[in-house]
N, CA, C and O atoms as a MOPAC input file, in Angstrom:
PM7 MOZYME 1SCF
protein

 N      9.17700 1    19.56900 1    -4.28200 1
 C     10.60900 1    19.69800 1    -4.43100 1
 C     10.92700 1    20.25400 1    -5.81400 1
 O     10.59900 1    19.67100 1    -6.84800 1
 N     11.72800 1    21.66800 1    -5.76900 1
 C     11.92900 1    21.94400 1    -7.13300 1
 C     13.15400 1    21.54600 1    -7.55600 1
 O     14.11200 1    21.89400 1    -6.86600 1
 N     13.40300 1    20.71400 1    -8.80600 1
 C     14.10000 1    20.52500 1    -9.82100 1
 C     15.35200 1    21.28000 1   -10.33900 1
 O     15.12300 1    22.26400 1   -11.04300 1
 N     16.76000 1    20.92600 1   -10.06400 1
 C     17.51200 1    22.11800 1   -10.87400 1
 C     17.28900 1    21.54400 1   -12.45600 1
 O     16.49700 1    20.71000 1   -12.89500 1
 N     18.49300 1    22.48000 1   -13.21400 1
 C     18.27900 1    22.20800 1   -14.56500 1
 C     19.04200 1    20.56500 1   -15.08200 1
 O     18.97000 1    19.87500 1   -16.09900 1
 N     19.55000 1    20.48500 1   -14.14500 1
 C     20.43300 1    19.37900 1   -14.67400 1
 C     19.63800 1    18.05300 1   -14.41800 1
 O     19.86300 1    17.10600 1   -15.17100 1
 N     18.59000 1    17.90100 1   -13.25800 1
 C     17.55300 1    17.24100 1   -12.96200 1
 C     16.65100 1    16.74800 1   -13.93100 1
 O     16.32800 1    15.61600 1   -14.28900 1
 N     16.28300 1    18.05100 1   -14.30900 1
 C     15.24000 1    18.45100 1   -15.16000 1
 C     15.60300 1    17.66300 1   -16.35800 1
 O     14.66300 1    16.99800 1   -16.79400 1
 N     17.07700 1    17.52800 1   -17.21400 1
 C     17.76600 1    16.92100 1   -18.12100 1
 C     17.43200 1    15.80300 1   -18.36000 1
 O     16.85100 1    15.30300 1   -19.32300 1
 N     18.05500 1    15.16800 1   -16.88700 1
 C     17.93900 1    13.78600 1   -16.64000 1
 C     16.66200 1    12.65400 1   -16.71000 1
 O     16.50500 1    11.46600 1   -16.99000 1
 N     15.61900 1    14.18200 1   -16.13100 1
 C     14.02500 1    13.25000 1   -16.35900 1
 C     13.65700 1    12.97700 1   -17.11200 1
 O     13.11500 1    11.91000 1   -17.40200 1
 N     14.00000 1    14.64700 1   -18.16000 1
 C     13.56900 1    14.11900 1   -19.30600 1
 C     13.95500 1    13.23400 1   -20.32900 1
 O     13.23800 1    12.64000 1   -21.13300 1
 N     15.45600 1    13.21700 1   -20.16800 1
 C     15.97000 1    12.66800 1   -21.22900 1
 C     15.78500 1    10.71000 1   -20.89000 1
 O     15.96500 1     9.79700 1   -21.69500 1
 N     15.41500 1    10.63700 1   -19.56300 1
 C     14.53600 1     9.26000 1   -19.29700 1
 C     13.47600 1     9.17700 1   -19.50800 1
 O     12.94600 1     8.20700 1   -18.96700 1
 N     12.62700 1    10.00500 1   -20.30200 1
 C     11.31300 1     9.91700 1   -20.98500 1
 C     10.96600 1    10.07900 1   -22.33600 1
 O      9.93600 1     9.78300 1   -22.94100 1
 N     11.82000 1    10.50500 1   -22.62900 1
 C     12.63200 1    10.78600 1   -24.39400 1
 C     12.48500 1     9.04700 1   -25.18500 1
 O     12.79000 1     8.80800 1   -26.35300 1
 N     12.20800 1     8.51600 1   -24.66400 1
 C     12.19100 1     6.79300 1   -24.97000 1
 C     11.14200 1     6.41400 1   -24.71900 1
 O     10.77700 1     6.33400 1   -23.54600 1
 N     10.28400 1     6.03900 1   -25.83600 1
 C      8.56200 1     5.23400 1   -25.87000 1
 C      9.09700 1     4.15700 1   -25.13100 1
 O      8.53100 1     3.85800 1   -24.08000 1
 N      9.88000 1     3.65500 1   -25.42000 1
 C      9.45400 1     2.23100 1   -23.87800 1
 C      9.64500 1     2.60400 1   -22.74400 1
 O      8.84000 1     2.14900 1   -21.93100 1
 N     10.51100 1     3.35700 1   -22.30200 1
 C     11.05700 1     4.02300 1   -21.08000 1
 C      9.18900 1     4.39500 1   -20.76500 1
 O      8.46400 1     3.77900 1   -19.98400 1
 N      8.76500 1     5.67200 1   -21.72600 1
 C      7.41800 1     5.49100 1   -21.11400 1
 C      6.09000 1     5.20100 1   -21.14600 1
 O      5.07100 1     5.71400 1   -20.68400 1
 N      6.42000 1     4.01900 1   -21.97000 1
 C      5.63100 1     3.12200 1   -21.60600 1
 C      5.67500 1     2.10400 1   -20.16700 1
 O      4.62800 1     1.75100 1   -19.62500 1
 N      6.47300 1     1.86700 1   -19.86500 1
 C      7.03900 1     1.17600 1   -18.80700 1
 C      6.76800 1     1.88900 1   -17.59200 1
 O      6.09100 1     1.24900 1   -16.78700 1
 N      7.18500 1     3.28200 1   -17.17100 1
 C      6.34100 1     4.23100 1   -16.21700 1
 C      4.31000 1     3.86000 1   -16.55200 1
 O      3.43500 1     3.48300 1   -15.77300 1
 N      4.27600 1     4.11900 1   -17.68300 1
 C      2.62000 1     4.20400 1   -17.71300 1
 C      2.10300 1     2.57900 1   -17.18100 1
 O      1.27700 1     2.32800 1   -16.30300 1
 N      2.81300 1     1.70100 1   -17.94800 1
 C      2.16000 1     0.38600 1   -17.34700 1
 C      2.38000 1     0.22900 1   -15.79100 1
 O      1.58400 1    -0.53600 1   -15.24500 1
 N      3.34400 1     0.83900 1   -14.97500 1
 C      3.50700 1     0.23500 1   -13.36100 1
 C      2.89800 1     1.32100 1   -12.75300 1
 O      3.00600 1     1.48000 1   -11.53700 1
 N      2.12100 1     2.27100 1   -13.61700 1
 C      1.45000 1     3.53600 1   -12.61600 1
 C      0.00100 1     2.79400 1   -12.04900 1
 O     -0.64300 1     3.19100 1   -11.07800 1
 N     -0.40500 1     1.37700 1   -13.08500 1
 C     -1.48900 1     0.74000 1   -12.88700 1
 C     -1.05700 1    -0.10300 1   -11.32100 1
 O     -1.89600 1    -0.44800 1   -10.48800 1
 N      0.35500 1    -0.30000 1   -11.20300 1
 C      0.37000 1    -1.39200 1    -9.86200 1
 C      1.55300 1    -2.51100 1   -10.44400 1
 O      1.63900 1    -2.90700 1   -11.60600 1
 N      2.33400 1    -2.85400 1    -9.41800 1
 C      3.71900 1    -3.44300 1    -9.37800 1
 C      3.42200 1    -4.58600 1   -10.73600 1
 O      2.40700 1    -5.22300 1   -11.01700 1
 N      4.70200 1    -4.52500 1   -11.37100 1
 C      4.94700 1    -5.52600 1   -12.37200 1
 C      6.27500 1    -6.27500 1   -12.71800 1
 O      6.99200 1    -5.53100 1   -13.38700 1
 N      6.82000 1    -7.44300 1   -12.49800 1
 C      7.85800 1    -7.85400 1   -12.58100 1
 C      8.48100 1    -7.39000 1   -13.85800 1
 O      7.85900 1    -7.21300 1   -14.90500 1
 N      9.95600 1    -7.18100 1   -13.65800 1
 C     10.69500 1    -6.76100 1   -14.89000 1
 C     10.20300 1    -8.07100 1   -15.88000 1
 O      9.99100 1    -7.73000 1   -17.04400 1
 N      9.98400 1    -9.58500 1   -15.56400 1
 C      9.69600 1   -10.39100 1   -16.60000 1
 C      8.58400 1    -9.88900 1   -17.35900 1
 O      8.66300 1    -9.82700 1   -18.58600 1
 N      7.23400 1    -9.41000 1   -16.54700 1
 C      6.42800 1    -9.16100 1   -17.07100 1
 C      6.27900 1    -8.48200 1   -18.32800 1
 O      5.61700 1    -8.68300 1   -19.34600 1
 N      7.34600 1    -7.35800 1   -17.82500 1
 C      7.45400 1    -6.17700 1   -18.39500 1
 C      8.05300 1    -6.47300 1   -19.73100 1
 O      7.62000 1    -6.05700 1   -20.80600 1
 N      9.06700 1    -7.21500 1   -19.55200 1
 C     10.02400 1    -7.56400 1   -21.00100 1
 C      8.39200 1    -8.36600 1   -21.52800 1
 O      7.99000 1    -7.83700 1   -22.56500 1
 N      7.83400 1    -9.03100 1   -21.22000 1
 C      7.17000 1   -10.04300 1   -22.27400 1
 C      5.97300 1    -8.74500 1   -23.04600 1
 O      5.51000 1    -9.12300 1   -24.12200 1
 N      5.64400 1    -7.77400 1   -22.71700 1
 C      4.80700 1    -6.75600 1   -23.49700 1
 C      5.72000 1    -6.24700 1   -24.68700 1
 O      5.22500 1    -5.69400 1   -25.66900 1
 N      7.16300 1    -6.47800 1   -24.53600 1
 C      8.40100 1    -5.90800 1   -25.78400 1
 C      8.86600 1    -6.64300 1   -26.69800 1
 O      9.14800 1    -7.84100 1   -26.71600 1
 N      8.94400 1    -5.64300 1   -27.64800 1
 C      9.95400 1    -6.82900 1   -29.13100 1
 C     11.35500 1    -6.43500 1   -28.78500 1
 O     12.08000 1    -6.18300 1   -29.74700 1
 N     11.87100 1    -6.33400 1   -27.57500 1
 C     13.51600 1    -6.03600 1   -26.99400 1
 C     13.88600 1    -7.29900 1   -26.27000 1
 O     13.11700 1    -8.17600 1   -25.87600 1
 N     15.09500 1    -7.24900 1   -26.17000 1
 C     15.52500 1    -8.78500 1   -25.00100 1
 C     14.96500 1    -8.12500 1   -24.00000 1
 O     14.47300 1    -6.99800 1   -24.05400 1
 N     15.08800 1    -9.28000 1   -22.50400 1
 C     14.80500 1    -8.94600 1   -21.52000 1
 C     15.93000 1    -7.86500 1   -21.04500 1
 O     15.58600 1    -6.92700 1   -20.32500 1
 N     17.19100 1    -8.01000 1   -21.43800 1
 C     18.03300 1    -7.25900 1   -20.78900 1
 C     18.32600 1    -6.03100 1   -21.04900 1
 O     19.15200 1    -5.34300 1   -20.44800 1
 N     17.49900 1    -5.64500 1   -22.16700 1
 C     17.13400 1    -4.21900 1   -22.98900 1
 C     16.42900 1    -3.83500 1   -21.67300 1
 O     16.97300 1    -3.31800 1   -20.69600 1
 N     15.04800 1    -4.19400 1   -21.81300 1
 C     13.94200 1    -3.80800 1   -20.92200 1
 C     14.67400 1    -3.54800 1   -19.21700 1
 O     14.23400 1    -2.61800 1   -18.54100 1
 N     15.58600 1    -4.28800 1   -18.76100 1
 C     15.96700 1    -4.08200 1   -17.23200 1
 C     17.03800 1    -3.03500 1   -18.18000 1
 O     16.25300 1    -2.09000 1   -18.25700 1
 N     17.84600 1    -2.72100 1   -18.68100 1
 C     18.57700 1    -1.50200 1   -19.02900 1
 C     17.43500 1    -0.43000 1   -19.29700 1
 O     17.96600 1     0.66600 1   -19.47200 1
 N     16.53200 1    -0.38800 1   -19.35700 1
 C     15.25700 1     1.10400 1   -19.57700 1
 C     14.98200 1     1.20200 1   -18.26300 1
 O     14.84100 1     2.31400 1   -17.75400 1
 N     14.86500 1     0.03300 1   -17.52000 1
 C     14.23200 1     0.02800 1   -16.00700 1
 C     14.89300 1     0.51700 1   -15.13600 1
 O     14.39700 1     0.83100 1   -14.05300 1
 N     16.20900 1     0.69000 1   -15.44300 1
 C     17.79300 1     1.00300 1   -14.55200 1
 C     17.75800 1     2.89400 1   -14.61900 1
 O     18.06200 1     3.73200 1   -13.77000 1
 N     17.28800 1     3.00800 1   -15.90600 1
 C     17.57100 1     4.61300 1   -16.39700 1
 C     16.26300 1     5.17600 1   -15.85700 1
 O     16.12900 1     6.36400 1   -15.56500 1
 N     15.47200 1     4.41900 1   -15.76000 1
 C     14.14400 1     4.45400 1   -15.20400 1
 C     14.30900 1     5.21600 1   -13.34900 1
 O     14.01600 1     6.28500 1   -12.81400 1
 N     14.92500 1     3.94600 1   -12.93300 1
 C     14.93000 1     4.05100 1   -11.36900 1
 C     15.98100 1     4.99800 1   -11.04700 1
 O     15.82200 1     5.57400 1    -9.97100 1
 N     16.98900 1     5.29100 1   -11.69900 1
 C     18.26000 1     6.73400 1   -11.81900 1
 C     17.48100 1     7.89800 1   -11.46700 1
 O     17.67700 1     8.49000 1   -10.40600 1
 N     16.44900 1     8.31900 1   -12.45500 1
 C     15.70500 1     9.34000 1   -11.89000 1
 C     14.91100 1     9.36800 1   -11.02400 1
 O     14.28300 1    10.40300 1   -10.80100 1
 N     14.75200 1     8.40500 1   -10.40800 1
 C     13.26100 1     8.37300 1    -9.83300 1
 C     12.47900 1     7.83700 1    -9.78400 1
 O     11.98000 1     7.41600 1    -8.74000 1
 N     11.78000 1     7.51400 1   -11.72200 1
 C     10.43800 1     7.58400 1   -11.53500 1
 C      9.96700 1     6.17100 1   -11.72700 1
 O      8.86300 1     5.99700 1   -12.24500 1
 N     10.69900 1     5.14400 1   -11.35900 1
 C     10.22400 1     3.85100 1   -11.34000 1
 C     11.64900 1     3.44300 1    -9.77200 1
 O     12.86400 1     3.59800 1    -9.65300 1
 N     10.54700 1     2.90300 1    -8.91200 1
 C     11.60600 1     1.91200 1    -8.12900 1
 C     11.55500 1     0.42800 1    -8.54600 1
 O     10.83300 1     0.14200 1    -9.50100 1
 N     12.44700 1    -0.82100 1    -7.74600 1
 C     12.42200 1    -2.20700 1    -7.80300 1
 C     12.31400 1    -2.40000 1    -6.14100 1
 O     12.70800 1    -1.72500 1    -5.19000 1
 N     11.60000 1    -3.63100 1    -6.26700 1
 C     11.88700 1    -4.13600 1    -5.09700 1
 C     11.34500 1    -5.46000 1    -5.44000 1
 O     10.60700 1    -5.81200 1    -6.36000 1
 N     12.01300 1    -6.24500 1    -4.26600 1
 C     12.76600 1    -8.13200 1    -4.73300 1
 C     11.42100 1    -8.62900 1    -3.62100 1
 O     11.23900 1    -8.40800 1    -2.42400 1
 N     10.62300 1    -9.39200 1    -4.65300 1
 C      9.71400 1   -10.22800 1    -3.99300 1
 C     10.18900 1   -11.95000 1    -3.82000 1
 O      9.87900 1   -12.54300 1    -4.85300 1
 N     10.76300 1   -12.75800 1    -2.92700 1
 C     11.29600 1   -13.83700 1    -3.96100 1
 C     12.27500 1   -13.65000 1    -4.95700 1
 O     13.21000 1   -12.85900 1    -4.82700 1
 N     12.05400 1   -14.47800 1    -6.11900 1
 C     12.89200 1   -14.13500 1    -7.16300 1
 C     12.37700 1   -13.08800 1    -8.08700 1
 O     12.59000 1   -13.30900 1    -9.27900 1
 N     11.78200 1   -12.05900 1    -7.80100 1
 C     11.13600 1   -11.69200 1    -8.45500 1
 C     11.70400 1   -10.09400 1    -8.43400 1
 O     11.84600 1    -9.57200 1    -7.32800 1
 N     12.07400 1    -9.21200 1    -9.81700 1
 C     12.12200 1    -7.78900 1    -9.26800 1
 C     10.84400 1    -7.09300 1    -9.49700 1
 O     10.26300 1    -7.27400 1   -10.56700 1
 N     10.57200 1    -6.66400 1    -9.00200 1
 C      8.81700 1    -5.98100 1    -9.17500 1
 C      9.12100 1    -4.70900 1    -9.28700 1
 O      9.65000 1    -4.17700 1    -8.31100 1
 N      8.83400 1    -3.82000 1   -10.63500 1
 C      9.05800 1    -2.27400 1   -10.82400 1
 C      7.27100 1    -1.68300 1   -10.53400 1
 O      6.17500 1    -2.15100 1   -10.84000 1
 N      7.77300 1    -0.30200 1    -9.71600 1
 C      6.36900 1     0.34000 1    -9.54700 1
 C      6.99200 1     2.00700 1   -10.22200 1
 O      8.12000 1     2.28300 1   -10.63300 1
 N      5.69700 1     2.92200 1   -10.11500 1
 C      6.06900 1     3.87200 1   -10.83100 1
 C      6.48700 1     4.79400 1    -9.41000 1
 O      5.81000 1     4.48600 1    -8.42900 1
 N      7.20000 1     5.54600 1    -9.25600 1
 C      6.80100 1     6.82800 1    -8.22200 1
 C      5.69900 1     7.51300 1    -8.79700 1
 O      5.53100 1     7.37900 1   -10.00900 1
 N      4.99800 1     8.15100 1    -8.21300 1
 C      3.94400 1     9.47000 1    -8.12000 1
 C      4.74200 1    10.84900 1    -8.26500 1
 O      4.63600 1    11.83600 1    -8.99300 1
 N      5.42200 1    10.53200 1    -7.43500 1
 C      6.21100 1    12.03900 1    -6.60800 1
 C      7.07600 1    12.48500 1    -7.91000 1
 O      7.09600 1    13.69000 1    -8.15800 1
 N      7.87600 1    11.49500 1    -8.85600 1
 C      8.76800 1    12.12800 1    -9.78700 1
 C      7.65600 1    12.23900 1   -11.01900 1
 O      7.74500 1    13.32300 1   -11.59600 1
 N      6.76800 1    11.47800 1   -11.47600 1
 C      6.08400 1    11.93700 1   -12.27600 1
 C      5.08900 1    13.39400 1   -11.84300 1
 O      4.80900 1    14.13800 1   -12.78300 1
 N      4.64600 1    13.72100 1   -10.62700 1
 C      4.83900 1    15.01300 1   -10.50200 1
 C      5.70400 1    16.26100 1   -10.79800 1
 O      5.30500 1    17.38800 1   -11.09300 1
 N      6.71500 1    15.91100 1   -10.68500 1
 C      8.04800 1    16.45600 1   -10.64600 1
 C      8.10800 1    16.60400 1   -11.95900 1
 O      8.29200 1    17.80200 1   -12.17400 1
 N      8.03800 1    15.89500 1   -13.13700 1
 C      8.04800 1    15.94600 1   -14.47700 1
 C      6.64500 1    17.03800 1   -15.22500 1
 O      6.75700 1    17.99300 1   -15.99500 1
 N      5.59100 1    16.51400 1   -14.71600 1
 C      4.26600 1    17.43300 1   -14.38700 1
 C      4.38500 1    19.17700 1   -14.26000 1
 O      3.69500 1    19.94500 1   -14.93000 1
 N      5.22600 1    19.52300 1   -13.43700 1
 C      5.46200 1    20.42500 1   -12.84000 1
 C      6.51500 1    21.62000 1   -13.72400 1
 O      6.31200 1    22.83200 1   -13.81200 1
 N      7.36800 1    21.03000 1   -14.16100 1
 C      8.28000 1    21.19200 1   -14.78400 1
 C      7.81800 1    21.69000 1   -16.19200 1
 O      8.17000 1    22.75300 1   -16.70200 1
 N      6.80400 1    20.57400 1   -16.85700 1
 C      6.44500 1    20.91900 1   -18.12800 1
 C      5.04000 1    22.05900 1   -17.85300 1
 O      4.53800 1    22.61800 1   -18.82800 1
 N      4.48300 1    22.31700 1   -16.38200 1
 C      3.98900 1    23.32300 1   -16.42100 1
 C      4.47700 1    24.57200 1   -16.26700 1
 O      3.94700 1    25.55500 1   -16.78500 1
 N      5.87100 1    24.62600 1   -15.30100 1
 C      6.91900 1    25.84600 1   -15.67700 1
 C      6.31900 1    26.40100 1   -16.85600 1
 O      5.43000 1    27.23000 1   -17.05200 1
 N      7.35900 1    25.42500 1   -17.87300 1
 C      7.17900 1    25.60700 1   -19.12700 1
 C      6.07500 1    26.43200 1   -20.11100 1
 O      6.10900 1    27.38200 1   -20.89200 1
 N      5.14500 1    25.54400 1   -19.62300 1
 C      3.35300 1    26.15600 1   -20.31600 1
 C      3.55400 1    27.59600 1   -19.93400 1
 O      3.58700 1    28.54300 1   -20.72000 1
 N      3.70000 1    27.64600 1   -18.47700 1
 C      3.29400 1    29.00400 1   -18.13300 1
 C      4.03100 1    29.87100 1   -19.08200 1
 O      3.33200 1    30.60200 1   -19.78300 1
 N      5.10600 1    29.91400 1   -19.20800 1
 C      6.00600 1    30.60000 1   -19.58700 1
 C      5.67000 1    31.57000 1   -20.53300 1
 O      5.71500 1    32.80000 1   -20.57000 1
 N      5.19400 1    30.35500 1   -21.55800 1
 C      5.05500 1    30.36900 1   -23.33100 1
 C      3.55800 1    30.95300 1   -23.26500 1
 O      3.13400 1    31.71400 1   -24.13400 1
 N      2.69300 1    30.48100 1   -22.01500 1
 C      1.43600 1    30.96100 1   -22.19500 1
 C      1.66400 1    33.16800 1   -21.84500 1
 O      1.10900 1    34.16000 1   -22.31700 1
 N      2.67700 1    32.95600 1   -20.89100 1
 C      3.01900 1    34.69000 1   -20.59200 1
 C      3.19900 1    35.74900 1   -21.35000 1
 O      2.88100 1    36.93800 1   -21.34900 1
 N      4.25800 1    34.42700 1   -22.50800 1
 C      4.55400 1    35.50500 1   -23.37000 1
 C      3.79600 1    35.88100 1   -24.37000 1
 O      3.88600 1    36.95400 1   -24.96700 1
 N      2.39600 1    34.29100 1   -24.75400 1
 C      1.65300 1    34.98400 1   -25.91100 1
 C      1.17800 1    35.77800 1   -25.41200 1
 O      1.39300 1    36.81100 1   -26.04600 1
 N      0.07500 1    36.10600 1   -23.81000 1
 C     -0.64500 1    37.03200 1   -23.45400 1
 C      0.41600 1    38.24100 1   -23.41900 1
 O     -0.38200 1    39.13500 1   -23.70000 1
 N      1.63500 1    38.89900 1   -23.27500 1
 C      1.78800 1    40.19900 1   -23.80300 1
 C      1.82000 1    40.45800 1   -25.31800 1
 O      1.54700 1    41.43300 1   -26.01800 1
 N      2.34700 1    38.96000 1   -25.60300 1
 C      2.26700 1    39.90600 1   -27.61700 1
 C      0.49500 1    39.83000 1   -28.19700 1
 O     -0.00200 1    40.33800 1   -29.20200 1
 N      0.09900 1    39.31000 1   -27.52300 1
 C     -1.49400 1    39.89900 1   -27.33100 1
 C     -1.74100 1    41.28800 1   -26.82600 1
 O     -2.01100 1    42.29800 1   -27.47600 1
 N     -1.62800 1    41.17000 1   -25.85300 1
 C     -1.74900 1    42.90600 1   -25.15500 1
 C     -1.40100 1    43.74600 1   -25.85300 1
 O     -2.01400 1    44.79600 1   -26.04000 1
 N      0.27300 1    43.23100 1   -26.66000 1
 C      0.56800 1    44.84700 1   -27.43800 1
 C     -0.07200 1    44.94500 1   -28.47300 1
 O     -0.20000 1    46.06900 1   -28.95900 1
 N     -0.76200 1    43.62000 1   -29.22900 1
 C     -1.39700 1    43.80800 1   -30.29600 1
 C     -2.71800 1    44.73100 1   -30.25800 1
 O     -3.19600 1    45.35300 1   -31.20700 1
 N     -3.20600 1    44.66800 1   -28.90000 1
 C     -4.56600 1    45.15900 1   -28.52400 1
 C     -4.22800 1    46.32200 1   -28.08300 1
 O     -5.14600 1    46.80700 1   -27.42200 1
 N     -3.32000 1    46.98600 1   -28.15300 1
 C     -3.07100 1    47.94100 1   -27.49900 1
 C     -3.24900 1    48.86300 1   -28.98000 1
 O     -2.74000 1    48.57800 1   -30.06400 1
 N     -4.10100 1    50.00700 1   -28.67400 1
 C     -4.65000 1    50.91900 1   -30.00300 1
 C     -3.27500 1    52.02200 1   -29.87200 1
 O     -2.75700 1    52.78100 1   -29.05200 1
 N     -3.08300 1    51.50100 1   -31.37400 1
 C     -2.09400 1    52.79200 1   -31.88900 1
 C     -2.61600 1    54.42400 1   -32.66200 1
 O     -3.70100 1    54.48700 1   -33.23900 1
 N     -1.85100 1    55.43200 1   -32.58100 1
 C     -2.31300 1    56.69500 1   -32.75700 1
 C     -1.64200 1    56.47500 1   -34.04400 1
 O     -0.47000 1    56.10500 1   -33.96900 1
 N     -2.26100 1    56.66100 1   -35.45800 1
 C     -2.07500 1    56.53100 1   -36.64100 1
 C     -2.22200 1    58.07600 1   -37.08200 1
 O     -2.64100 1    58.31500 1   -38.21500 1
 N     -1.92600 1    58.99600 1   -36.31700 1
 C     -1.83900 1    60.22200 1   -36.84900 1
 C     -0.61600 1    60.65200 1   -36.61900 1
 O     -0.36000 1    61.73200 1   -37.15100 1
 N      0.78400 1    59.83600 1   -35.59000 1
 C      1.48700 1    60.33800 1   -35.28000 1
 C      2.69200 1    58.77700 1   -35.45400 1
 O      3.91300 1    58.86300 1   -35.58800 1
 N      2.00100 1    57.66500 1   -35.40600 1
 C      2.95500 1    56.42200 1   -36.02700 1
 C      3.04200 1    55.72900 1   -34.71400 1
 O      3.71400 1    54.69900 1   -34.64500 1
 N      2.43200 1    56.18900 1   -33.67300 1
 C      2.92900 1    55.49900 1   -32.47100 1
 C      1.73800 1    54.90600 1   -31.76600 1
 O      1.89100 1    54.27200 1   -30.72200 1

């Protein structure tokens, strides 16, 4: 699924935050209660479920209620999606060094300036 730009904003700017991803990286291991999650932080708990909220907005973390329990997991599919995006990107930047390479390699006639 491709990404518009405003998407693209949103993911990132929910990854723009070391706990935000840290919090994706720890539930990519396998479901973890938001308690859990707050007790790895020097934030209240209600910090940590406000990262988890901006988290699940995009995507890339769902909840689901075990008991009393909210259990956050990571998606796959949006951290692809983020993946993907920042390879756009690569490509891009990788395109443009390979022509200002090319023109560099490209032999000039120094008898005529061109």
């Amino acid at each position: 699924m491709m990404l518009d730009d405003a998407q693209i904003d949103r993911l990132f700017h929910a990854l723009a935050d070391a706990t935000r991803r840290d919090i994706v990286r720890r539930t990519v291991e396998g479901e973890l209660s938001v308690t859990a999650l707050a007790e790895g932080y020097p934030i209240s708990f209600a910090a940590v479920q406000k990262h988890v909220a901006v988290l699940e907005r995009v995507g890339l973390v769902t909840k689901s209620r075990h008991g009393r329990e909210l259990r956050v997991r990571s998606e796959l599919q949006s951290v692809e999606r983020a993946r993907h995006a920042l390879d756009e990107l690569a490509e891009a930047w990788q395109g443009r060094v390979q022509r200002m390479s090319d023109l560099l390699d490209t032999p000039t006639d120094t008898t005529t300036g061109e």
